[in-house]
N, C-alpha and C positions, 0 to 999 in steps of 0.2 A: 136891569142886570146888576148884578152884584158891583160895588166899588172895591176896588183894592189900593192899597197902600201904592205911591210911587215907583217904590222897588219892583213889587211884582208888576206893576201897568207895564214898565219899562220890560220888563220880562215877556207880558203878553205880545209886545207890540211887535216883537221878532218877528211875529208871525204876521203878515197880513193880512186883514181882513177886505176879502174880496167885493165888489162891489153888490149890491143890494144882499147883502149879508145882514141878519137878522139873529144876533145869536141872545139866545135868552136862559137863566138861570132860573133854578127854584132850588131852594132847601126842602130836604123831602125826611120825613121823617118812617120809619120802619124799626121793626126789631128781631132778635133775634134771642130765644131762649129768655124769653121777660125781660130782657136787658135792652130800654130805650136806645135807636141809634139814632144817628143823624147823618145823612148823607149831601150830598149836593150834587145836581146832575145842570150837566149845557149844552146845549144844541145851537144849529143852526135852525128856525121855524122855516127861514126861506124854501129849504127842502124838505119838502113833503113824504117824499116815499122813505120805506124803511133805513135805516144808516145802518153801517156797521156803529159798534159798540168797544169804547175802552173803560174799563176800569179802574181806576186809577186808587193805589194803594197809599194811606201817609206812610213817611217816614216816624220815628217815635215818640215826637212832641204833641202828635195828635193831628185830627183832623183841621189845619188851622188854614191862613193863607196860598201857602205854598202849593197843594195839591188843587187847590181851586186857581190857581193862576192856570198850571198845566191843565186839567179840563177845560178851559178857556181854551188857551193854544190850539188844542184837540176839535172842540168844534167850531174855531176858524178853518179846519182843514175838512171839515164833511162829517166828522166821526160825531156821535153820541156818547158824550163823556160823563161817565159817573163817576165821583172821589168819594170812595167807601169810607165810613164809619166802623174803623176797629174794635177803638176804644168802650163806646159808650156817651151819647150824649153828654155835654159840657165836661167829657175828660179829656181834657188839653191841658198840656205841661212845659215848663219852659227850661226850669234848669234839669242840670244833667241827672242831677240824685234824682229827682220823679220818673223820669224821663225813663230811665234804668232800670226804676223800680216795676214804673206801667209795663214797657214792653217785655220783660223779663218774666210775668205772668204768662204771656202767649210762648216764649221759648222755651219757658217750660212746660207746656201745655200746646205742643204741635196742634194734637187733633181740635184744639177751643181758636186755634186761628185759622186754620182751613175754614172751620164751618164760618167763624165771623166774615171770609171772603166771600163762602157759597152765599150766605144769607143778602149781600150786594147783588150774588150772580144772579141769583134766582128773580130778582124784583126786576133786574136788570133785562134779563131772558122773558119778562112780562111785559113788558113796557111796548104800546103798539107802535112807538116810535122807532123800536129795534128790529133790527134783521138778525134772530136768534139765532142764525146760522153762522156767524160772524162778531164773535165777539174774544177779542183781548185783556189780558188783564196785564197791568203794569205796575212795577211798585219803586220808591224811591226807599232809600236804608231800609230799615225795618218793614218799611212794604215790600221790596223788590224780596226779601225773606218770605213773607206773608204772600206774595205770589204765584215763588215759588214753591212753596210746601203747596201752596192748591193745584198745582198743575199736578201733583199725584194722585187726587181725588177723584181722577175721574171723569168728572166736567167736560163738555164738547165745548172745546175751543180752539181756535185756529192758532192762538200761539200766549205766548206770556215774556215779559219784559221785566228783566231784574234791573236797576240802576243803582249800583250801590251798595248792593244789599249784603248781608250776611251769606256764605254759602254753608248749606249744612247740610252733608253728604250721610246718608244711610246705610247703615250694615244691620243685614246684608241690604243690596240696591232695591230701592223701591221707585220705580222708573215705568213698569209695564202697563198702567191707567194714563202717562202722560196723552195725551189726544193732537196736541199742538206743537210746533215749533216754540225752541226756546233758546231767547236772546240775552246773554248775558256783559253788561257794562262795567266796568270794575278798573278803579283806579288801580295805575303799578305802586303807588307809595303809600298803599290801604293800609294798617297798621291791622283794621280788623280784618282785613281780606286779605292773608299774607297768600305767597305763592303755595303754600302746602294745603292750607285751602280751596285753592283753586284745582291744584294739581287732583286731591281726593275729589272733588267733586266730578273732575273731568274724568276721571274715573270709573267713578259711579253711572255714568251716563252713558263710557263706553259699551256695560254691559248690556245694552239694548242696541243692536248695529244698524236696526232701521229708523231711529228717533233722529230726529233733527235738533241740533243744536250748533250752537256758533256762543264763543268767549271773545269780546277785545277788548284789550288791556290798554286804559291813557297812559302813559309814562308821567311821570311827577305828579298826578289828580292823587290826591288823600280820599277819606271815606268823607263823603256827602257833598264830594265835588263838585254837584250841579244844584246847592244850595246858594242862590246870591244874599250877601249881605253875613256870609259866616264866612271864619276865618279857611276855611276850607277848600270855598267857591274854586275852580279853577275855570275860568273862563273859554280858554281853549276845549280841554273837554267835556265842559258845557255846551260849546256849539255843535263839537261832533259827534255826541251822545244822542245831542238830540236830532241831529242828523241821519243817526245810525237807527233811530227809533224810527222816526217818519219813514226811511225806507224798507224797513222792513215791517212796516203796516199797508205799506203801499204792496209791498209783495205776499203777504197772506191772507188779506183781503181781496186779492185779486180775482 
């Protein structure tokens, strides 16, 4: 199994790992439109029959630690966790200028980051270890964005999970391919995710009256508030985020 850094172990370890738990990692490589990715998928081996399936989206430094700690977490609970590969093979970024530069190619290029999610979904939707009837996708900053723009696309999914992420409301609303429930996390003292933000978006979603969605807002969490070891982290709605995730995985995998 993959080794991670102290920070994130401490991270994993939230989570208990139940006894004869068996979980096991692989870096998996695939791609999408010639552009080598690189993903990383974890399970638990102990259970044999199909699992539901999460997604897991980076945030905009790239595919680095962080999104492999949370896949971890993920298949300590049952689930079949994949942390997609956005960017492209070894493009991880640390400071903000690259970081802006990378993911600003995808915001401005909706339809090249939907398909970079499909292209996760699809490997993901093969894999004999999934129940393809059952599958999440979740994203943290810039993923929980990349999330959600694929939950327009179509996709059979039972829900999608923004944490953090940008909201980017369409005119006119483009809402009517959603297939899943959708769970939105978003700090109150977001500087990117201000209330007008939030407000258009909730908007946007109104105009479909049979879609399922639910907004809750942390009070003082800034943007990428459930990053540990940035000045950001808020610990509190760190725990409850990720509280608000596990049960609402629990309730649409049900």
């Amino acid at each position: 199994m993959t080794e991670l850094s102290p920070l994130h172990q401490e991270l994993v370890d939230t989570v208990p790992a139940g006894a004869g738990t068996r979980i096991e990692t692989v870096t998996v490589a695939y791609e999408h439109d010639g552009q080598p990715l690189e993903g990383y998928a974890a399970h638990d081996a102990a259970i044999t029959e199909r699992k539901p399936a999460v997604i897991v989206v980076h945030d905009w430094t790239g595919l680095r630690e962080y999104p492999k700690a949370r896949a971890q977490m993920l298949a300590r609970l049952g689930y079949y966790a994949f942390a997609a590969d956005i960017y492209g093979t070894g493009r991880r970024f640390e400071s903000a200028d690259d970081c802006a530069a990378e993911a600003g190619k995808y915001y401005g290029d909706l339809p090249l980051m939907r398909a970079r999610v499909r292209a996760a979904y699809d490997l993901v939707a093969e894999d004999p270890a999934v129940d393809l009837e059952r599958i999440v996708v979740i994203g943290y900053c810039f993923g929980g964005s990349a999330a959600l723009e694929f939950s327009r696309d179509g996709a059979a999914l039972r829900g999608v999970v923004s944490l953090h992420g940008r909201l980017i409301a369409h005119e006119p609303a483009e809402v009517g391919a959603i297939s899943g429930a959708l769970l939105v996390l978003t700090g109150g003292a977001d500087d990117v995710v201000p209330d007008s933000a939030i407000v258009a978006f909730q908007d946007e979603l109104r105009t479909r009256a049979d879609l399922d969605w639910q907004v809750t807002v942390y009070s003082g969490a800034d943007h990428a508030f459930s990053l540990p070891g940035t000045p950001a982290y808020h610990p509190v709605a760190d725990r409850r985020s990720w509280r608000d995730l596990v049960a609402f995985l629990e309730e649409v995998f049900a």
